[in-house]
TORSE-911614 format. One record per residue: x, y, z of N, C-alpha, C in turn; residue in three letters. Coordinates in Angstrom, 3 decimals, decimal comma. Last residue first. Layout:
REM TORSE-911614
+----------+----------+----------+----------+----------+----------+----------+----------+----------+------+
|       nu |       nv |       nw |      cau |      cav |      caw |       cu |       cv |       cw | resn |
+----------+----------+----------+----------+----------+----------+----------+----------+----------+------+
|        X |        Y |        Z |        X |        Y |        Z |        X |        Y |        Z |  Ala |
...
+----------+----------+----------+----------+----------+----------+----------+----------+----------+------+
***
This chain:
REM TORSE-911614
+----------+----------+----------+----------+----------+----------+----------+----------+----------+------+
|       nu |       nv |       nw |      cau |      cav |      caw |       cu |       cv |       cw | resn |
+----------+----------+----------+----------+----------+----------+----------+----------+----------+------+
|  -29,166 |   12,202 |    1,131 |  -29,619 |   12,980 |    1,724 |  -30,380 |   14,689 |    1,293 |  Unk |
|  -27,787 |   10,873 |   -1,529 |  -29,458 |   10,361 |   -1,122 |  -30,036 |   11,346 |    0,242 |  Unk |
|  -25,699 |   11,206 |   -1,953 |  -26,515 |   11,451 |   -3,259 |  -28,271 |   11,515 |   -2,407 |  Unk |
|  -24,247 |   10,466 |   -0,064 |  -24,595 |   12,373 |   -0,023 |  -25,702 |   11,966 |   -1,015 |  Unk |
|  -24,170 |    7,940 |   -0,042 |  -25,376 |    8,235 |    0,594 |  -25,183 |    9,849 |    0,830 |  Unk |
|  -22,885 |    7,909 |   -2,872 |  -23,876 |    7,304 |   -2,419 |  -24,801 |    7,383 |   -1,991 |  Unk |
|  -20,418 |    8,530 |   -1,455 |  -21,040 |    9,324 |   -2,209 |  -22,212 |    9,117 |   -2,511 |  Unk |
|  -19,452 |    6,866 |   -0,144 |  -20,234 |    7,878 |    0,949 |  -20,891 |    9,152 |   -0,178 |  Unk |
|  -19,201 |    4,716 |   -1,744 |  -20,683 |    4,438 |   -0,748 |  -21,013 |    5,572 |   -0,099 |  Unk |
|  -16,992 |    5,758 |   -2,754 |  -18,084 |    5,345 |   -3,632 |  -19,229 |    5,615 |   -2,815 |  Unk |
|  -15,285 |    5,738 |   -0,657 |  -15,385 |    7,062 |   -1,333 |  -16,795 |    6,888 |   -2,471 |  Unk |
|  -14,733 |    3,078 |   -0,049 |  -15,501 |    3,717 |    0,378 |  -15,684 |    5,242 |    0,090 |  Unk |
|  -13,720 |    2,684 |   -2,690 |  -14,782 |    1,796 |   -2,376 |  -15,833 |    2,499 |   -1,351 |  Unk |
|  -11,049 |    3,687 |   -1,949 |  -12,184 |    3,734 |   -3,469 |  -13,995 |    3,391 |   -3,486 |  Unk |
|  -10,206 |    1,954 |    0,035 |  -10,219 |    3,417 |    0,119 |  -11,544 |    4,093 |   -1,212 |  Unk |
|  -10,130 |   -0,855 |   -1,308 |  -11,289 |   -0,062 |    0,246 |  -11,375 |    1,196 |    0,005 |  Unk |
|   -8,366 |   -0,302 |   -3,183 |   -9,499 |   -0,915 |   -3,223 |  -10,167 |   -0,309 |   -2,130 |  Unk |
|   -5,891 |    0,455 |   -1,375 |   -6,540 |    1,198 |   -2,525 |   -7,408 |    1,242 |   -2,970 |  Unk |
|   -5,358 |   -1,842 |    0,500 |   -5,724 |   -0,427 |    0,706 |   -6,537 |    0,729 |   -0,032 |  Unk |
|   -6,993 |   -4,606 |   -0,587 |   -5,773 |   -3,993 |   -0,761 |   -6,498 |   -2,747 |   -0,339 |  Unk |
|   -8,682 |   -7,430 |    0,707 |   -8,847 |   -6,438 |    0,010 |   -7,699 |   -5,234 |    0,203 |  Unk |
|  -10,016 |  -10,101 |    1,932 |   -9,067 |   -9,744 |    1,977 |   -9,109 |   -8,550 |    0,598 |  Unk |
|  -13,287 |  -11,084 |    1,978 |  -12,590 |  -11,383 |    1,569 |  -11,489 |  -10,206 |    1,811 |  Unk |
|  -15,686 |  -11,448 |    4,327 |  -15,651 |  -12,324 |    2,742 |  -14,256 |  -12,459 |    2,532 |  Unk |
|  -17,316 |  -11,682 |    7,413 |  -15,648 |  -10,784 |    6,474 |  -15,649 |  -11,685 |    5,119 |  Unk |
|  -19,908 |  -11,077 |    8,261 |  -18,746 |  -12,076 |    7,502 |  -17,545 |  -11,058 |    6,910 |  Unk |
|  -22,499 |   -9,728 |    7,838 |  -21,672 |   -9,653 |    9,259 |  -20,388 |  -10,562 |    9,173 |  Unk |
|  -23,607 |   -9,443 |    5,482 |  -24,095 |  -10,036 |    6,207 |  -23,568 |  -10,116 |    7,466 |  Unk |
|  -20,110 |   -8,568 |    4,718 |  -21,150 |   -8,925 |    3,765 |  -22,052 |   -9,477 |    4,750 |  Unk |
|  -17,215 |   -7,069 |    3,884 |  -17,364 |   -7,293 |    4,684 |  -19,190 |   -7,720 |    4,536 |  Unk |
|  -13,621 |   -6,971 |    3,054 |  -15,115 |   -6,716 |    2,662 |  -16,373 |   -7,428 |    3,261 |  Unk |
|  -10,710 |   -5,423 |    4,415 |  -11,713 |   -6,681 |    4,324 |  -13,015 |   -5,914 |    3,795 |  Unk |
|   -7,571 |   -4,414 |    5,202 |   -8,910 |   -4,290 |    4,656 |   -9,545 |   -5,376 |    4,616 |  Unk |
|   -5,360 |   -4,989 |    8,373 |   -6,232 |   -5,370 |    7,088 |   -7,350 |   -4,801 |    6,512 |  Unk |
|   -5,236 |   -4,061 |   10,606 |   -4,357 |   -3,616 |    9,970 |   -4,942 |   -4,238 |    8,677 |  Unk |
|   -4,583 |   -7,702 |   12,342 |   -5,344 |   -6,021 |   12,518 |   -4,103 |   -5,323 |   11,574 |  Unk |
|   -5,447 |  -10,074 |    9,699 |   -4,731 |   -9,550 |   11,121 |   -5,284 |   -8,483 |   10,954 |  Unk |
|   -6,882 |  -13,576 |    7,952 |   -6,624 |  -12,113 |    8,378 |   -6,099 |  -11,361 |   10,113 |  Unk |
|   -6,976 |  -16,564 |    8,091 |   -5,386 |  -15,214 |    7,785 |   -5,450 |  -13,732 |    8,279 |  Unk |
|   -9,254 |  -16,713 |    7,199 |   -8,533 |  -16,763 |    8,707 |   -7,439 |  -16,560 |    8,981 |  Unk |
|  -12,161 |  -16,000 |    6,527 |  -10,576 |  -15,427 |    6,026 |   -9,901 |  -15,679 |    7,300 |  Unk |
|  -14,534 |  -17,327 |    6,932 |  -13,762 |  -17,261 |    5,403 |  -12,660 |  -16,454 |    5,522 |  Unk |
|  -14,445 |  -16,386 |    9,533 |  -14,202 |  -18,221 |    8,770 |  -13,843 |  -18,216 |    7,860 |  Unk |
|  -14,853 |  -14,339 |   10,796 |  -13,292 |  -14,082 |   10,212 |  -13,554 |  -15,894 |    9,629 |  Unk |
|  -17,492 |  -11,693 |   11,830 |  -16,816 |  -13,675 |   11,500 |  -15,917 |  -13,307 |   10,807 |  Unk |
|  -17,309 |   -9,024 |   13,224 |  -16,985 |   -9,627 |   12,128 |  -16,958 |  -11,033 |   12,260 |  Unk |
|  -18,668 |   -5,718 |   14,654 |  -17,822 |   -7,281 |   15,164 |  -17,993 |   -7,896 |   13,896 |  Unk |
|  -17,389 |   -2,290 |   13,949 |  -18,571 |   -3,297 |   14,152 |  -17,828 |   -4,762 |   14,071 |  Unk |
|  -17,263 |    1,257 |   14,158 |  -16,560 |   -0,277 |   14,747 |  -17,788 |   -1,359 |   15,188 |  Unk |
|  -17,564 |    3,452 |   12,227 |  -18,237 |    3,049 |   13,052 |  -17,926 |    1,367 |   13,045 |  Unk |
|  -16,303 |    4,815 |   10,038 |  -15,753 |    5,063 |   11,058 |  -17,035 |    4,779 |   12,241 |  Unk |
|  -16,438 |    2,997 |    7,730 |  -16,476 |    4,312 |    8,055 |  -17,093 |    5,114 |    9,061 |  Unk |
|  -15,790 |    0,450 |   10,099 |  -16,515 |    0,854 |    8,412 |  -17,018 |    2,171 |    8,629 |  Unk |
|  -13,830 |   -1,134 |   11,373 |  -13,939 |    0,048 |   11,831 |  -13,978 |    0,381 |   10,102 |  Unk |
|  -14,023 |   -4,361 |   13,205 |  -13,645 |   -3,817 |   12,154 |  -14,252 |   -2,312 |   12,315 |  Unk |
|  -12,715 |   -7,275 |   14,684 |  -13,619 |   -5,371 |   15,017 |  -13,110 |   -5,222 |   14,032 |  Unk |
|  -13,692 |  -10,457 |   14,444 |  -12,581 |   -9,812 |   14,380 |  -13,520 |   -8,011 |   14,637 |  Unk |
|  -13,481 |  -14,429 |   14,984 |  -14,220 |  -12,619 |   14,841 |  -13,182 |  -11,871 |   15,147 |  Unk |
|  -11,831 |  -16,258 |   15,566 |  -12,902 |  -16,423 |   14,096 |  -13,723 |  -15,275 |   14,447 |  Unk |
|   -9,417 |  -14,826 |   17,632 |  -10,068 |  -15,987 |   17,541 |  -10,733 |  -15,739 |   15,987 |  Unk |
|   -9,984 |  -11,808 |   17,254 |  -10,158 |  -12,714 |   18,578 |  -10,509 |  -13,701 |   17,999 |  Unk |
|   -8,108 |   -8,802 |   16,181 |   -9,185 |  -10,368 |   15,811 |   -8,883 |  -10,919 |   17,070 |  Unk |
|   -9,070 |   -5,676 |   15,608 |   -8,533 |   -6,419 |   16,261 |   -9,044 |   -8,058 |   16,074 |  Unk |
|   -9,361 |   -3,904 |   13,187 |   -8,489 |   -3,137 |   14,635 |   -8,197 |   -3,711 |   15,340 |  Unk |
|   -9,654 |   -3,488 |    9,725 |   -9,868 |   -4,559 |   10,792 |   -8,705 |   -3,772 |   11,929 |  Unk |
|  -11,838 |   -1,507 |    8,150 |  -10,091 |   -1,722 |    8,593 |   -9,829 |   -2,546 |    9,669 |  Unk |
|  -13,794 |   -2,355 |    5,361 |  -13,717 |   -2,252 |    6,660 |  -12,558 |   -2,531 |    6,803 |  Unk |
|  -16,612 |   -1,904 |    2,620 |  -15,133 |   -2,090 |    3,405 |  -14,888 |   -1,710 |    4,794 |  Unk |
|  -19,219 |   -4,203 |    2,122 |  -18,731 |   -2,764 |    2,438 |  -17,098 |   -3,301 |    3,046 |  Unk |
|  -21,525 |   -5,560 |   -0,643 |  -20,417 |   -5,780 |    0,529 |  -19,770 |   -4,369 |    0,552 |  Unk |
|  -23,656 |   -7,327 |   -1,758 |  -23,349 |   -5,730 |   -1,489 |  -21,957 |   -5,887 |   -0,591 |  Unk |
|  -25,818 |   -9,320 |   -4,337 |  -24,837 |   -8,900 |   -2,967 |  -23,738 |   -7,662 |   -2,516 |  Unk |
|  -28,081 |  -10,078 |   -6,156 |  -26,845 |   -9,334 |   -6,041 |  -26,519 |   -9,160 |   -4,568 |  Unk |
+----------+----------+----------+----------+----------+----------+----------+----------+----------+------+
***
């Protein structure tokens, strides 16, 4: 199984991009999505941006993972 987290992309350079996953800005490969711009959700897997993802989705998504890790503190 594979895990992937959401992330708000803030800037692309080229095939990497910053992304900002609850609320800590980390660098991205953009190969599998090279469409993507700042201002995008993305899911984000091994340090890869996978795949293009709607506001609503992320937002959900990350309301999941931070529940997650309240569950575990």
């Amino acid at each position: 199984m594979c895990i992937g987290v959401p992330g708000k992309v803030v800037s692309v350079n080229g095939i990497a991009a910053t992304a900002d996953v609850m609320g800590t800005l980390v660098e991205v490969g953009t190969i599998f999505i090279p469409e993507v711009k700042v201002g995008d959700y993305i899911i984000i897997h091994a340090g890869q941006g996978m795949s293009i993802v709607d506001e609503e989705y992320a937002k959900l998504s990350t309301e999941q993972w931070r529940e997650l890790s309240n569950d575990r503190l």
